[in-house]
N, C-alpha and C positions, 0 to 999 in steps of 0.2 A: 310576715316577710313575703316581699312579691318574688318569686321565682327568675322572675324575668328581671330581675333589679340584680340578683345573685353576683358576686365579684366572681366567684369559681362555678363549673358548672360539673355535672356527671360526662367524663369521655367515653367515647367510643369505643375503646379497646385498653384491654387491662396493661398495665404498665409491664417493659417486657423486658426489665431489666432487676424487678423486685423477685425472693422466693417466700416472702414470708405472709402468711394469711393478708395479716393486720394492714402491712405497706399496702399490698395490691387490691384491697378493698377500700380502703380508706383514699389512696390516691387515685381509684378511678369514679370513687364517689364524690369525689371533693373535696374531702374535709382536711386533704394533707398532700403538700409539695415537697419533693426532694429536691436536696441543696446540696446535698454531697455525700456521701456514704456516711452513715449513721448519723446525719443532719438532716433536720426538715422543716420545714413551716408547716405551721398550724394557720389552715382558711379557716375564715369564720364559721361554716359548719363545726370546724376541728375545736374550733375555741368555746364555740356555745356547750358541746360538752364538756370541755376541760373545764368551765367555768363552773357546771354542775358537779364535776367531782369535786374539783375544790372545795365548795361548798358546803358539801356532804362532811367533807375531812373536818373544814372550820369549825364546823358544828359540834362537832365529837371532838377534838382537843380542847375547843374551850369550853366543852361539857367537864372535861378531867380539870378543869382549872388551869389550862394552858395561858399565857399571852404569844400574840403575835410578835413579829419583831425584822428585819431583816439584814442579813450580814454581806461584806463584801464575797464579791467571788474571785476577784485579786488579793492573794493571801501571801506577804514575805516568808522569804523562806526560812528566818529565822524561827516562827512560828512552826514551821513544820520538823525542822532541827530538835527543837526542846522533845516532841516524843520521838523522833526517830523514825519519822514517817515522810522523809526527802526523798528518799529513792525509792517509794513503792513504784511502781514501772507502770500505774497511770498515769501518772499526775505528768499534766501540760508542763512545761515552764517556760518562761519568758523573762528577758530584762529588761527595764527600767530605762530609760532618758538619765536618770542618776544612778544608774549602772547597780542597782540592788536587784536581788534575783525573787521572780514570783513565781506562786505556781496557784494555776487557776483550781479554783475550789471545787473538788469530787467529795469531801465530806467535810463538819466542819467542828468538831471535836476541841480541837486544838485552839480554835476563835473564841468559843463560847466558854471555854473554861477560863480561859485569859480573861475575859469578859466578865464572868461568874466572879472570881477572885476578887476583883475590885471592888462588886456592888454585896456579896454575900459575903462580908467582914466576920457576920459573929454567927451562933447557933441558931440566935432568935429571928434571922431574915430565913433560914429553910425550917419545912421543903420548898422548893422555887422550882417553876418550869415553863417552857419558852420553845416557842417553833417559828418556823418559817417555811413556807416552799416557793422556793428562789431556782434557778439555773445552774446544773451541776457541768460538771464535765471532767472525761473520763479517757484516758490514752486507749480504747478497748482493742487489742490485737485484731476480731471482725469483727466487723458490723453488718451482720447480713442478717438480721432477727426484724428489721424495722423497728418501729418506736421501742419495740421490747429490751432493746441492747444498742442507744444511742451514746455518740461520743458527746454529744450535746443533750440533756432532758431537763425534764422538773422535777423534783423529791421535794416534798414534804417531811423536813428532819424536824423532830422533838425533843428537846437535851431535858436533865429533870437532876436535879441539886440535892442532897439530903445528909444530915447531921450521920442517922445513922445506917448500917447496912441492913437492918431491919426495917429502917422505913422506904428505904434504897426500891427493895424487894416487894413491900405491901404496893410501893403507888406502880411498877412493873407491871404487875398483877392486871390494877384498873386498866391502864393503857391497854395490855392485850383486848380487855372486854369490848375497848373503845375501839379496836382494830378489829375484833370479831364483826361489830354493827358497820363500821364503813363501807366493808367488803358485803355486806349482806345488803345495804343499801345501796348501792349499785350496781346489786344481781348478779355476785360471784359467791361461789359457794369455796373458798379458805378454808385450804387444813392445816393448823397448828403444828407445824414440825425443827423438832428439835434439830439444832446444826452447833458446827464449829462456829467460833471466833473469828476466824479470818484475820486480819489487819486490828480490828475491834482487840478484843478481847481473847483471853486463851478460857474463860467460863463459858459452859452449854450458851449457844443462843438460841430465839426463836425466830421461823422463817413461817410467812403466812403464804402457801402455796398453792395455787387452782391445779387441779390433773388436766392437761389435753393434752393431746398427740403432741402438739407441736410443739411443746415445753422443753426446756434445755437440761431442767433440771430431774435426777432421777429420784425418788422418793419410795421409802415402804411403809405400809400401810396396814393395819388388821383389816382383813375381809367381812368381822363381824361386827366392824364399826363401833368399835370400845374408842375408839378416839386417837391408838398408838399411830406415831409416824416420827418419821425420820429419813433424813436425809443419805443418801445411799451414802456417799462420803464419812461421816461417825459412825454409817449401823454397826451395831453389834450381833443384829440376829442378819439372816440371809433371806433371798426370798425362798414362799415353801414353808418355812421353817414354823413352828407355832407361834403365837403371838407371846412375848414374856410382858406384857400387862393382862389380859384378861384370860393369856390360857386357851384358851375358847376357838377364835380364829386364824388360817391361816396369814403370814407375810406376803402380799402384795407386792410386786412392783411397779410402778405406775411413773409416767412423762409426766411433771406438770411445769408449771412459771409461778418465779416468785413477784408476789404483788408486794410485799411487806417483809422485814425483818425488826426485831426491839434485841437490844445489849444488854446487858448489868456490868459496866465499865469498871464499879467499885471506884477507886484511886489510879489508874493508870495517867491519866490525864490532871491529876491535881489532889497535890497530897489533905486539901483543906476543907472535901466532901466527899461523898460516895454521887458517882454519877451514873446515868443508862441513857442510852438515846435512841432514837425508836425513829423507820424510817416508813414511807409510802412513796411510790413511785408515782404519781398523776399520770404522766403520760404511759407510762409501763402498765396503769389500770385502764386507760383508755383504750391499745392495746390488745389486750388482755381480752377483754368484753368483746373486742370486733372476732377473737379466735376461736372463742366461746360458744359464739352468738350472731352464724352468719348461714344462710344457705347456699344454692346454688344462684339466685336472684343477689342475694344482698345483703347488705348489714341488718339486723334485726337487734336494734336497741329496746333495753332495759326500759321502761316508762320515765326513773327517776332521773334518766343520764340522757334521754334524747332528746337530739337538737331542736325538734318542735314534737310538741304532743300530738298534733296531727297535721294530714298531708291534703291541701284541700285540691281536689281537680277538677277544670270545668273542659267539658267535651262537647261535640257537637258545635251549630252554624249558626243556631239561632239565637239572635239581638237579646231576647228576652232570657236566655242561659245565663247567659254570660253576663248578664244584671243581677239575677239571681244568686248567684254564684258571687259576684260582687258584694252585694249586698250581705250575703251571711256572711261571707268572709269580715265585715266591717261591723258589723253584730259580735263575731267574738271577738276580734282585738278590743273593741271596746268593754266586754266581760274579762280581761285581762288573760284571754287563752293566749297559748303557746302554737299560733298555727304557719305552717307553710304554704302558701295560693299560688299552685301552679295556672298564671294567665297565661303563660306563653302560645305562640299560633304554632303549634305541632300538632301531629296526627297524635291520635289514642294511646297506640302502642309507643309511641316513644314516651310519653307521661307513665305509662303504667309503668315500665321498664326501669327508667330513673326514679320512680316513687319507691320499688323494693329496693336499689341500690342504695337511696337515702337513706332507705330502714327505720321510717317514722313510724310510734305502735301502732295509729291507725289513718286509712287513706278515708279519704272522704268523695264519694264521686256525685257533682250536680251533667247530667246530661236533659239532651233534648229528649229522652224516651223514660224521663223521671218525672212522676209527677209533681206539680207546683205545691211546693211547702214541704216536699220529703226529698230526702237524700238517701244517698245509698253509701253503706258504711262495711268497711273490711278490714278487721284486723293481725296487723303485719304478722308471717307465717301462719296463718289458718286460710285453707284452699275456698272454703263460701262466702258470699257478701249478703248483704240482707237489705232491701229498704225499709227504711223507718223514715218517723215525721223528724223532722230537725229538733222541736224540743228533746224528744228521744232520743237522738245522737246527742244532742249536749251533758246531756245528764252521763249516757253511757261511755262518752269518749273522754269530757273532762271530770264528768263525779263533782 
């Protein structure tokens, strides 16, 4: 991608109306435009990620035997009626030209088991299971978290079908493993913490949780890394307190965000199967990652989730750079890399500036004071560069 082609560019000055990490990185980097409080556009920076977590997700539910699928986000309210979930005090509503009342889709339970009923008749069609990640939306009282806590996002929901509550609970299990690797493969480190039901269910659920500062939600933790955690909301122990699984370490308190939650629904939702549904936020990962994984320069992405694997820069006056530069840039898109070619006619410093805000893993620099057939290569947050010959950068940047 040529730089200079870019539909969005990196601004001047940070947005001075956002408080949250994620918003004011992301929209002075490019990759995200606000539309309204807790609405935004995804630029194509924003989307070449998003497309990469998706991916990652795809992979891992229909590694558990998932099918894709996708449901309306106009939902009648008769649908919502049958469990009792009209007046939860999200839900959008809206009427109809034929004067029937909708409410736009924040989860989708109540579709897919209506759905389920139809096609899973006898014992012999489960276990069954089916996802999507479609367009959610959410009455949310604020919206001042950025992507974290949109009235508008993406979820990836998983519904899963089963004769009995034994198998209800075995395929649970796998899902979380699958939710363990998604989050590991886009460079978040997830802790497993037990919570309420909420709206879901009145059985324990699981919330997959990153700790940062800026996390909404409060969590405790053993200090000796036995694995216990929980939601400050259900604790039973306090912080301080000894760990009641391993004994061993103290209770933690700690900020983090949830990336992920999974149910065990059982029958709440349809007396004709035991169901669980299992959620990811895409956009709430993406998020997530920038709050994680930024300095005082700029986004510093994960290798798996970034918008290009590298950032190519050509500096200096001379005819023959800027061929140079040309030239390998068009050497590896034809090797099939993932690179960014900053051509544009700016001074140095403004390239180098915008390449940390991008947050690509690694910059690539062709200048007049590099020798012909080597580049100079620096990988994003470590303070040295080094010159190498270009086949050595290709090996070491794309492997």
């Amino acid at each position: 991608m040529l730089q200079s082609r870019q539909f969005a560019r990196v601004l001047d000055q940070w947005p001075k109306d956002e408080e949250a990490i994620n918003a004011r990185y992301l929209i002075r980097a490019g990759f995200l435009s606000k539309t309204a409080a807790g609405v935004y556009t995804l630029l194509p920076l924003g989307q070449r990620v998003l497309h990469k977590i998706n991916a990652i997700i795809r992979e891992e539910m229909n590694g558990v035997g998932a099918e894709e699928l996708s449901m309306p986000a106009l939902i009648p309210k008769r649908i919502w009626e049958q469990s009792g979930r009209w007046e939860v005090p999200v839900v959008y509503k809206l009427t109809g030209a034929d004067g029937e009342e909708y409410g736009l889709g924040w989860t989708h339970e109540e579709v897919i088991a209506e759905i389920g009923e139809k096609y899973l008749v006898a014992e012999k069609f489960l276990p069954r299971a089916v996802y999507q990640i479609q367009t959610k939306f959410r009455k949310e009282a604020r919206a001042k978290s950025g992507i974290l806590r949109g009235r508008e996002f993406l979820m990836k929901d998983l519904y899963s079908f089963h004769a009995t509550e034994a198998d209800m609970r075995a395929y649970y299990e796998v899902v979380a493993e699958a939710y363990k690797r998604v989050f590991a493969r886009v460079g978040l480190q997830a802790l497993v913490c037990e919570a309420s039901g909420g709206d879901f269910t009145k059985d324990y659920t699981h919330e997959f949780q990153v700790v940062a500062e800026s996390g909404e939600d409060l969590i405790y933790v053993c200090e000796a890394g036995c694995g216990f955690c929980q939601n400050k909301e259900i604790a039973k122990v306090g912080a301080g307190e000894q760990c009641p699984q391993c004994s061993k370490g103290k209770i933690e308190e700690k900020k983090a965000i949830e990336v992920g939650n999974i149910f065990r629904l059982g029958k709440r939702f349809s007396e004709k199967f035991f169901m669980a549904s299992y959620g990811i936020g895409p956009t709430r990962v993406l998020g997530t990652i920038v709050e994680v994984s930024h300095d005082e320069q700029g986004i510093v992405w994960p290798e798996a989730v970034a918008p290009f694997q590298a950032h190519l820069l050509v500096l200096g006056k001379e005819e023959k750079t800027r061929e140079r530069a040309k030239d390998l840039y068009e050497k590896l898109i034809v090797q099939g890399h993932e690179v960014l070619f900053d051509d544009r006619e700016e001074p140095a410093g403004v390239k180098f500036v915008d390449a940390d805000m991008i947050g690509c893993p690694y910059r690539i620099v062709i200048s007049d004071r590099v020798p012909e057939g080597e580049v100079e290569i620096k990988k994003r947050g470590r303070a040295k560069s080094e010159v190498v010959g270009e086949e050595e950068m290709i090996k070491r940047v794309f492997g």
